[in-house]
N, C-alpha and C positions, 0 to 999 in steps of 0.2 A: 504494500500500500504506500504513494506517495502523498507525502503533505503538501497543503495548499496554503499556508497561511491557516488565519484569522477570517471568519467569515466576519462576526462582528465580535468588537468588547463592549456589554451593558453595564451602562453605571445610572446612579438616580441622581433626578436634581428636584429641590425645593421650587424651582424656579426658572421653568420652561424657559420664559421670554428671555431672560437674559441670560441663559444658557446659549440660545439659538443665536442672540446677535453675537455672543463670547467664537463659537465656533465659525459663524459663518464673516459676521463683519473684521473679526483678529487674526485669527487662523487662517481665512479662505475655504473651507470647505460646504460642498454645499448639501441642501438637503436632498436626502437620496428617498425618504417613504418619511411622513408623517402622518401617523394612524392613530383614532381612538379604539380603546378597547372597552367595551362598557363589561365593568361585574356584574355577572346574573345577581349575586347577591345583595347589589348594589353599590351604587362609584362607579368612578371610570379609572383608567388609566390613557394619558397621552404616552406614544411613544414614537419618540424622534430620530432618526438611522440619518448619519451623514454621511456622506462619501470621501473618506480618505484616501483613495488610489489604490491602484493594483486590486480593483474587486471588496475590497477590508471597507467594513463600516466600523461608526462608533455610534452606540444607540446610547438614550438617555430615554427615563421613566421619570412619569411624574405622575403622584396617586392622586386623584381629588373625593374624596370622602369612602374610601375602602377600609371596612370592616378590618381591625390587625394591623393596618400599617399607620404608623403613628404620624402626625401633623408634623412633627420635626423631629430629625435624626444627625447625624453626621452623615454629610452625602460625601466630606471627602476623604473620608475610608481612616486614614491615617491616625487624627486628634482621635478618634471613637475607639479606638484598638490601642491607643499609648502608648505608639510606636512614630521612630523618626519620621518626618515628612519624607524622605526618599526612600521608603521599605517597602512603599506598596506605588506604584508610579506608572506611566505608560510613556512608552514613547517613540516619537514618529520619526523617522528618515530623513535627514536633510539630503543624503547624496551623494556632499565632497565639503572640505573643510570650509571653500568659499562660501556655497550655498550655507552651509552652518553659520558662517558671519555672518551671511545676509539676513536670515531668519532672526539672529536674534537682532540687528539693530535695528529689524521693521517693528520685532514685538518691543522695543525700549520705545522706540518712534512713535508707538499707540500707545506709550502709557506703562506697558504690563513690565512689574519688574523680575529681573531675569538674573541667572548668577552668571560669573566668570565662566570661559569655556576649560571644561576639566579634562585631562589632558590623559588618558586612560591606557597608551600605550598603542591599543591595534584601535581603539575609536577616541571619535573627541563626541563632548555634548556639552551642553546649557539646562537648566533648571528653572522651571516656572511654575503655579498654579492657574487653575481655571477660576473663573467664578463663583463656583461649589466648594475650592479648595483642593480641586486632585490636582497630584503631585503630576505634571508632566514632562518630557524632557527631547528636547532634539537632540540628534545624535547622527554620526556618519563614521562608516569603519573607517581608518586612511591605509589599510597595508592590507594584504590576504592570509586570512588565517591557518595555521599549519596545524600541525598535530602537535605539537607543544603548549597551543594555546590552551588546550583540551585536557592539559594533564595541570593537578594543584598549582599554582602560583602566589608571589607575595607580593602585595605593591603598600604603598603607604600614601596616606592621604588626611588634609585636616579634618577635625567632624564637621566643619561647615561646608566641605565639600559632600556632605552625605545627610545634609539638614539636619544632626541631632541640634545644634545648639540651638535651633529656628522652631517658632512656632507660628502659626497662620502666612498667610500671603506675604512675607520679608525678606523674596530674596532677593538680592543686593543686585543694584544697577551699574 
């Protein structure tokens, strides 16, 4: 059997509307299926699938009066579990290290604050949140990975390069 990817990753937000311009007016991606789903039991659920490339969506949920699921939670995974901002994170493809430049100084351009690019050895990446608070990150391999890459290795890094010292939307511009 071979793999394909990611069809989609489902995350939930409090807050559709500004979920949707967060992806589509910062990010560029557009919407790919926006459907409701009504509970038999009662409530609906919106559910939003955007189009990130190569086939792969990223959906978001948003409950409006369903039985069980509560009026507010931690929708950005991380604060709710008491784990660093970068333990639980997704993150998209710049390409090549330029294209990596360029992504983050459009999202500093619109506002969004974004960390230093972290220097990872066979990738580089940047660090940022969404609106809900999930941890996201650009990233591009720069070299081709061997079989070495694949067996334990050690590297060292500060904890603000891995969010522990950070809580909420503060990574550094």
């Amino acid at each position: 059997m071979s793999h394909k990817g990611f069809s989609h990753i489902g995350l939930a937000t409090l807050d559709m509307k500004t979920t949707r311009a967060f992806y589509e007016d910062v990010m560029g991606f557009k919407v790919a299926v926006d459907e409701r789903i009504d509970i038999a039991e009662g409530g609906w659920v919106r559910h939003l699938f955007f189009d990130i490339g190569r086939g792969q969506l990223l959906a978001f949920m948003e409950a409006h009066d369903v039985a069980g699921v509560p009026a507010r939670y931690d929708v950005g995974i991380n604060e709710g579990l008491g784990v660093p901002a970068s333990f639980y994170h997704f993150a998209f493809e710049a390409g090549s290290p330029a294209a990596l430049a360029e992504r983050r100084e459009a999202l500093r351009g619109l506002g969004v604050p974004v960390t230093d690019v972290v220097d990872h050895g066979w990738a580089q990446s940047f660090y940022f949140r969404d609106p809900n608070g999930v941890s996201l990150e650009y990233s591009c391999i720069v070299r081709d990975l061997t079989a070495d890459d694949a067996s334990p290795r050690k590297i060292t890094l500060p904890r603000a390069a891995l969010g522990i010292d950070r809580s909420g939307n503060d990574a550094v511009s």
